[in-house]
C-alpha positions in Angstrom: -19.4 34.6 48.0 -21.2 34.1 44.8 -20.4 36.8 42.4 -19.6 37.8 39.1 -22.5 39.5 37.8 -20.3 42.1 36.1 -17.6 39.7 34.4 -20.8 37.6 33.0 -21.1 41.4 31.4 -18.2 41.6 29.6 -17.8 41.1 25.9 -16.6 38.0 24.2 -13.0 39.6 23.4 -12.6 40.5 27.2 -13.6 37.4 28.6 -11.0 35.7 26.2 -7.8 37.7 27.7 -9.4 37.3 31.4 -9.5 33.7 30.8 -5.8 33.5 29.6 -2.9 32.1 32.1 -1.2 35.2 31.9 -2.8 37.8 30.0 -0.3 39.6 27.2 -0.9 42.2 24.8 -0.2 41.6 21.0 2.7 42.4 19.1 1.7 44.7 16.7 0.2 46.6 20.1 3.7 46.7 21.5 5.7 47.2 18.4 3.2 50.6 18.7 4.4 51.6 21.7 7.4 51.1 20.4 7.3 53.5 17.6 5.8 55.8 19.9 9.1 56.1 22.0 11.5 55.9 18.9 9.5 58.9 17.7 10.3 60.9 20.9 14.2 59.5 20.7 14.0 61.3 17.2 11.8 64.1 17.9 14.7 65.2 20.7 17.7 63.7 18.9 18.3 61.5 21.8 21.2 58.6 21.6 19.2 56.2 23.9 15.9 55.9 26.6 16.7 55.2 30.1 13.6 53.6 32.5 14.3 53.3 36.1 11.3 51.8 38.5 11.4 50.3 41.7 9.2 48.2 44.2 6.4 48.2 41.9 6.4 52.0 41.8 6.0 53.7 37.8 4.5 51.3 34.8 6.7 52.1 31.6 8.3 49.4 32.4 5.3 47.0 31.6 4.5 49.6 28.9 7.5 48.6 26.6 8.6 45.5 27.7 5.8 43.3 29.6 7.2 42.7 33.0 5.6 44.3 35.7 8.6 45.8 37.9 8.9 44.0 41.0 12.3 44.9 43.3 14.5 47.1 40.8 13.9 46.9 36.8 16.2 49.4 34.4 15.3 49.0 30.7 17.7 50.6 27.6 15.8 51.6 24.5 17.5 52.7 21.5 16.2 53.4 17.9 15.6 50.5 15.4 17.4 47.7 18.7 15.6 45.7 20.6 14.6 46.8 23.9 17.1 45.5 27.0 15.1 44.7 30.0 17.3 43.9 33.2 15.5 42.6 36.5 17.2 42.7 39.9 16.2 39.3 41.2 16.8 35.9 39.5 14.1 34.0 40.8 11.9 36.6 38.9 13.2 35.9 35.5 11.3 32.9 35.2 8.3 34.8 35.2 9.4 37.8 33.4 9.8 35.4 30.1 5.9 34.2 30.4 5.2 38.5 30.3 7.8 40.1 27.7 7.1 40.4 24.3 9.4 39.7 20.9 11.1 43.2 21.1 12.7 42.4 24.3 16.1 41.1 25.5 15.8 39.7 28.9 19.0 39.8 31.3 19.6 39.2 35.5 20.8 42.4 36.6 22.8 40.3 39.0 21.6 42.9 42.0 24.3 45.1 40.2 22.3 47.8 38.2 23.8 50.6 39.3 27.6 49.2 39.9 27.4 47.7 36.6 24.8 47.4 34.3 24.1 51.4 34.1 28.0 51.7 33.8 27.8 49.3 31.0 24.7 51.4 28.8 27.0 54.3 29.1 30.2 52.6 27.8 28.8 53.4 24.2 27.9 56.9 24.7 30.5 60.0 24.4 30.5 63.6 26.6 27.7 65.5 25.0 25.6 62.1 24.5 22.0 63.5 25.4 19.5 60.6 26.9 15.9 60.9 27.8 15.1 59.3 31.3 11.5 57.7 32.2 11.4 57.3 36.1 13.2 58.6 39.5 16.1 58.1 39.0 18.3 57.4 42.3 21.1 60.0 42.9 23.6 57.8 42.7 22.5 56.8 38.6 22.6 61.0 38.3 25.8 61.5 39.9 27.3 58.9 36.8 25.4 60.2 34.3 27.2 63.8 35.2 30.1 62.6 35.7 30.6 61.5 32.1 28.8 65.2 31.2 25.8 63.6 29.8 22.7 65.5 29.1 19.7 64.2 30.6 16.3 64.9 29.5 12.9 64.0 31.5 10.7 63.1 29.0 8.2 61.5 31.9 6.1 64.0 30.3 5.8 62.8 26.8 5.1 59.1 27.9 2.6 60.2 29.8 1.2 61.5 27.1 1.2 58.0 25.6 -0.2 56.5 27.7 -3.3 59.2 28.3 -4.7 57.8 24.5 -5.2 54.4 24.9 -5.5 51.5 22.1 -8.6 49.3 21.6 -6.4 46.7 23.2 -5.9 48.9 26.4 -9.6 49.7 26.5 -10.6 46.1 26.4 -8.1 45.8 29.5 -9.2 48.5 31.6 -13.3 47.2 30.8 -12.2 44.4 32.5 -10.7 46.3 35.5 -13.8 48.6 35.5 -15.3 44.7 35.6 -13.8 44.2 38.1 -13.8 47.2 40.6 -18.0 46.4 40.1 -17.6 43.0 41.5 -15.7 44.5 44.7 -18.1 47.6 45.6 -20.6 45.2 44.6 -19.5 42.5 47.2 -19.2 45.5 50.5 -22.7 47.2 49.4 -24.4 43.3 49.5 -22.6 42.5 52.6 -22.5 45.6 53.9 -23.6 45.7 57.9 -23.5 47.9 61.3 -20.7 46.2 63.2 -18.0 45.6 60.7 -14.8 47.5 60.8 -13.2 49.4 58.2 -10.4 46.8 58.0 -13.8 44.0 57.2 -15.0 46.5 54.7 -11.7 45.9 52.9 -11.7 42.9 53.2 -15.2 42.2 52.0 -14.5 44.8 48.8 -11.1 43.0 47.5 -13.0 39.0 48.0 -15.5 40.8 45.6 -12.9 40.7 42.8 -9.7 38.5 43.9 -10.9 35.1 42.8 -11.4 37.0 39.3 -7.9 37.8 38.7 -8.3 41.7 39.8 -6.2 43.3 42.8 -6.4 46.1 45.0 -5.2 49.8 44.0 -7.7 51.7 46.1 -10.1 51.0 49.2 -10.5 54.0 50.7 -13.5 54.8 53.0 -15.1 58.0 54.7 -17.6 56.9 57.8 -19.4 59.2 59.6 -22.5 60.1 61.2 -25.1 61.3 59.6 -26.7 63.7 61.5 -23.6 64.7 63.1 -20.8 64.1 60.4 -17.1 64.8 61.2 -15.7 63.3 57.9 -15.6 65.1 54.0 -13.5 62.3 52.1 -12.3 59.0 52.3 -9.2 57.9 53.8 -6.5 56.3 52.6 -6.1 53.6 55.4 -8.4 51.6 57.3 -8.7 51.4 60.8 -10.5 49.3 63.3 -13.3 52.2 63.4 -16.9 50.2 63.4 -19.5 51.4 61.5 -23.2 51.7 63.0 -26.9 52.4 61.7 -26.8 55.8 61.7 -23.3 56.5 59.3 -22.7 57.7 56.1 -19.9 55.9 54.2 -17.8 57.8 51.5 -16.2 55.4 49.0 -13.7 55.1 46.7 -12.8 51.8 44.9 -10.4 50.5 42.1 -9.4 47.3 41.7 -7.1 46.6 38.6 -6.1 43.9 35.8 -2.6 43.6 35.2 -2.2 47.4 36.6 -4.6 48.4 34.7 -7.4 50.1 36.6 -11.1 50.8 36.9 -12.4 53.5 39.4 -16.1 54.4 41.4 -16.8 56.5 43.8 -20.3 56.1 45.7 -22.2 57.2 48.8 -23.5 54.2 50.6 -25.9 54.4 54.1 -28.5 52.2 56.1 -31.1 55.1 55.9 -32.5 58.0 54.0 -30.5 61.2 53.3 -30.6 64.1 55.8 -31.7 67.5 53.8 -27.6 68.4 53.7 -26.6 65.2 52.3 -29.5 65.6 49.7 -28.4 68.8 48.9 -24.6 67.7 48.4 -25.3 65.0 46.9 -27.8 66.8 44.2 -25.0 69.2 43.1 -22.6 66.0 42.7 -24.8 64.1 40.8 -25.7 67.2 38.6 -22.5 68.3 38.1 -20.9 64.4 36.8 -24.2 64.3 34.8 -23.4 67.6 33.1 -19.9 66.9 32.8 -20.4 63.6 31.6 -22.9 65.0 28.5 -20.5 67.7 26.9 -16.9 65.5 27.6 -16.1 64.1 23.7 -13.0 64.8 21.8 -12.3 68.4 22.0 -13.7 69.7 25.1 -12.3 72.3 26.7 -11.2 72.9 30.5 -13.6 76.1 30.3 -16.2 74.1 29.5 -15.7 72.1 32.6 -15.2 75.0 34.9 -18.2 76.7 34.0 -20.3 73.4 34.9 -17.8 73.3 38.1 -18.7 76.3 39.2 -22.2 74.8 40.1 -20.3 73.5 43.4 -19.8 77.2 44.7 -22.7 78.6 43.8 -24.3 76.1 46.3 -22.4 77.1 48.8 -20.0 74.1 48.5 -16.8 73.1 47.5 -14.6 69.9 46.8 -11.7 68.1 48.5 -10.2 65.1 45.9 -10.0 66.4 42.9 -12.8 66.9 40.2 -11.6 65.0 37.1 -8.2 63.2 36.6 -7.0 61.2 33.9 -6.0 57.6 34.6 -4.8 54.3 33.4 -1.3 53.9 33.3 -0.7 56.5 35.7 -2.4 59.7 37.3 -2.7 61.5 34.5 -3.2 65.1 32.8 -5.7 66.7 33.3 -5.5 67.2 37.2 -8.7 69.7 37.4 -9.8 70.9 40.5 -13.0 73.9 41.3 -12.2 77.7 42.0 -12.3 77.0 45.4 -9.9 74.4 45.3 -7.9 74.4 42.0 -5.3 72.2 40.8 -3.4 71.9 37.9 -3.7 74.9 35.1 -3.6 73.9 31.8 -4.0 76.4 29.2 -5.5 75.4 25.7 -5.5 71.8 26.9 -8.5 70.1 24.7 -9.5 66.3 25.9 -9.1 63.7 23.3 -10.7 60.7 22.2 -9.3 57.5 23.5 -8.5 59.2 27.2 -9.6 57.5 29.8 -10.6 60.1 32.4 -12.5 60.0 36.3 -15.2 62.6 37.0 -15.8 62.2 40.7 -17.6 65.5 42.0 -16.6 65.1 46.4 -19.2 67.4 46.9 -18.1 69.1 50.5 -19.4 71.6 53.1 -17.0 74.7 54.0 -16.6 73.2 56.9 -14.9 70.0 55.8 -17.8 68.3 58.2 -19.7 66.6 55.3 -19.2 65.4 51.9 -20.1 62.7 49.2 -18.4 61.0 46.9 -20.0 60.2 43.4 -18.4 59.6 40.1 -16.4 56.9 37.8 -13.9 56.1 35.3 -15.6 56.8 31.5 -14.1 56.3 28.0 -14.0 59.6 25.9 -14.7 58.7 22.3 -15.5 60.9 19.1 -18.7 62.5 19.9 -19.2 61.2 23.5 -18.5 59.7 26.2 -19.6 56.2 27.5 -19.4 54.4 31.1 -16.7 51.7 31.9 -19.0 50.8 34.8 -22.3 49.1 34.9 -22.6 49.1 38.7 -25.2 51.7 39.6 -25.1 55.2 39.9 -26.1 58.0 43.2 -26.7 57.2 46.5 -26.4 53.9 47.4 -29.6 52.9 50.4 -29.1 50.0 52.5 
């Protein structure tokens, strides 16, 4: 499949880290990130950071050191030390090297972390040592930790906040994912046709943006009939379901770059709106537009409610949620409608450098019929700007 109308798109500075071997960040970006954490460790007078991530779940992992967790990872951070990384399996040190940057000891963690390598980060620590701790840790890591009446502190919450402001470096990353994530909806809306399955749709998205270096986070798809719809949201996971002239398909598509992601959400069909799907897709597409015009550094969640509240007063509601930060997690702010809140947040202001996903899943009462519209956008000073190119509203076969 001939593609790559969006990566032709990207500027000069993107295409040079797409086109390296094995993209890394620079230095000076990671000894950032770096001073970032060592500012927490002093902020909460903490004698050392523990990260815990397994089976490719979490990312602070990559965050700090470079390596992107694969089986088991535990990393040790301490103030003004370089940063010890250990990876469960052998064979993946060889790759781990090509990743890490400067500020990182690499060590096998001979498929002993917690028998021991943990033992061994605590050797140094007395009763009364206070740590922070990035990840789930496993009980048994907690059950050592109390044992040697350690205080543990979750400070999940302040890399998160880290990670919600990203760095020109980052941005130019996640251009290239939202690069990307064109390329695949790209691909299924050109080759999209009655008779395919769900599992072909899938397939069709992530051939859209594989052979570009991207890979999958989301495919999720909502298929139903338009004149007699059954279905609100995408799923999660495909099935052998067969789509036919007459349906309506809900999307929602990320495809990322070194985990980091781009997002859209679109309504795609073979035929013209019905007068419901017109009317929910109306309020949608007014309510990102809105949205999308006052969001700049500084915007408040009341200011987003009071445009949300557009949903209701159409007799709708929403079932994903309404705006969520992203890259590098699922991140604050988790906002939701009156009729379907989520998160509160009191006096929480957006801030430029976030990285955030309006994506309005416009929705009858009676979870029969929905759209999905919406996309990952860049919040700068005194605006916000698109990370997509790949256009907008309802998508006519």
């Amino acid at each position: 499949m001939n593609n790559g109308q969006f990566i032709d798109g990207l500027n000069n500075s993107c295409k040079t880290i797409l086109k390296q071997k094995y993209p890394v960040f620079s230095e000076q970006e990671y000894l950032r990130r770096i001073s970032l954490i060592e500012d927490v460790i002093k902020q909460k007078n903490l004698d050392k950071v523990i990260v815990y991530e397994a089976m490719g779940s979490g990312n602070a992992v990559q965050y700090f050191t470079g390596w992107h967790t694969t089986q088991e990872a535990l990393v040790e951070i301490k103030e003004n030390k370089n940063i010890n990384l250990y990876v469960e399996h052998y064979n993946h040190l060889p790759m781990a090297e090509k990743l890490i940057n400067n500020k990182t000891n690499l060590l096998w963690g001979e498929r002993q972390l917690a028998n021991k390598i943990l033992p061994e980060m605590l050797d140094d620590l007395s009763q009364g040592s206070t740590i922070g701790i990035i990840g789930r840790l496993p009980y048994s890591y907690i059950t050592m930790l109390q044992e040697k009446n350690i205080k543990i502190i979750d400070i999940t919450k302040d890399y998160n906040l880290m990670r919600s402001i990203k760095s020109d470096e980052e941005i130019c990353w996640m251009s290239i994912a939202a690069a990307l994530t064109d390329e695949g909806i790209n691909n299924i809306v050109s080759n999209l046709e009655p008779g395919l399955s769900e599992h072909e749709m899938s397939q069709i998205t992530q051939s859209g943006y594989l052979k570009h270096g991207g890979h999958k986070i989301i495919n999720f798809f909502g298929i139903t009939d338009m004149d007699n719809p059954e279905n609100c949201v995408p799923y999660q996971y495909t099935s052998n379901k067969k789509i036919t002239q007459n349906d309506v398909i809900t999307t929602e598509i990320s495809s990322h770059f070194w985990n980091y992601p781009g997002q859209v959400l679109r309504t795609i069909g073979f035929k013209k709106m019905t007068p419901l799907y017109k009317d929910l897709h109306a309020i949608g597409d007014e309510v990102f537009s809105s949205i999308f015009s006052i969001l700049k550094d500084g915007t408040t969640i009341e200011e987003i409610n009071a445009i949300s509240s557009k949903i209701e007063d159409g007799s709708f509601s929403i079932w994903d949620d309404l705006i969520h930060g992203y890259g590098g997690g699922y991140l604050d702010p988790v906002l939701g409608t009156k009729s379907r809140p989520a998160s509160s947040y009191e006096g929480f202001r957006f801030k430029e450098n976030m990285t955030v996903v309006i994506q309005p899943n416009v929705i009858t009462n009676d979870h029969k019929a929905g759209i999905q519209t919406g996309e990952l956008v860049h919040i700068q000073k005194n605006k916000s700007v698109r990370m997509h190119s790949f256009q907008m509203g309802y998508i006519e076969l």
